[in-house]
N, C-alpha and C positions, 0 to 999 in steps of 0.2 A: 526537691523536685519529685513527681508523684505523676506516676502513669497511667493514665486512664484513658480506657477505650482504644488501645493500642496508639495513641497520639500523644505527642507531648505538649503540653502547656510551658509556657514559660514568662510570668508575668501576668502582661494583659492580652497577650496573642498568642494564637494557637498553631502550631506547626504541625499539623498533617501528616504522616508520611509519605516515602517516595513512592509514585506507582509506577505499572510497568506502563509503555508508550501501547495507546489504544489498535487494540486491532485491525480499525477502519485504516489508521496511517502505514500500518504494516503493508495490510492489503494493498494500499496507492502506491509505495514504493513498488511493489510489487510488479504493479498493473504498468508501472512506467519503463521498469525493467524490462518486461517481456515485451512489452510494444516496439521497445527501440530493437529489442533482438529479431520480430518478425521484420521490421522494416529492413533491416540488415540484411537479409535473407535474399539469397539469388533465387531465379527462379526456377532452377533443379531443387534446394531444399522445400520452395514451396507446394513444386507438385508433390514433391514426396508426403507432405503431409496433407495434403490435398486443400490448399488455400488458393486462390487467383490471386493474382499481384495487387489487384483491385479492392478486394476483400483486403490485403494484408496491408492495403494502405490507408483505406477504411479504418480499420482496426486500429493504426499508431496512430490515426487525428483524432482518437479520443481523449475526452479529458480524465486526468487522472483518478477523480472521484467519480464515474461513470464506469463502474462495476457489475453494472448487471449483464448477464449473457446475452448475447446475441447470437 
């Protein structure tokens, strides 16, 4: 067996190595996290950070992959 290219061969197929999980999925988990946590949110922590309930319910019906600021 003979390593080339940091991948191994074995036979007629090629086995790759393992990667790490892409940043964009990190990011989603991420985005689904903190949305469920704003929805959670009474409307004392909301003023506190100065969001409307509105805004903050806004903000959890996003989808997951829908990343960009607003």
């Amino acid at each position: 067996m003979a390593i080339r290219s940091s991948s191994l061969t074995f036979g007629l197929w090629h086995a790759a190595p393992a990667k790490a999980p892409r940043p964009g999925l990190r990011a989603m988990w991420r985005a689904i996290r903190t949305r469920r946590e704003l929805a959670a949110m009474d409307d004392r922590m909301l003023r506190d950070i100065g969001i409307s309930r509105a805004d903050a319910l806004q903000e959890a019906d996003r989808l997951p992959w829908d990343l960009t600021p607003r």
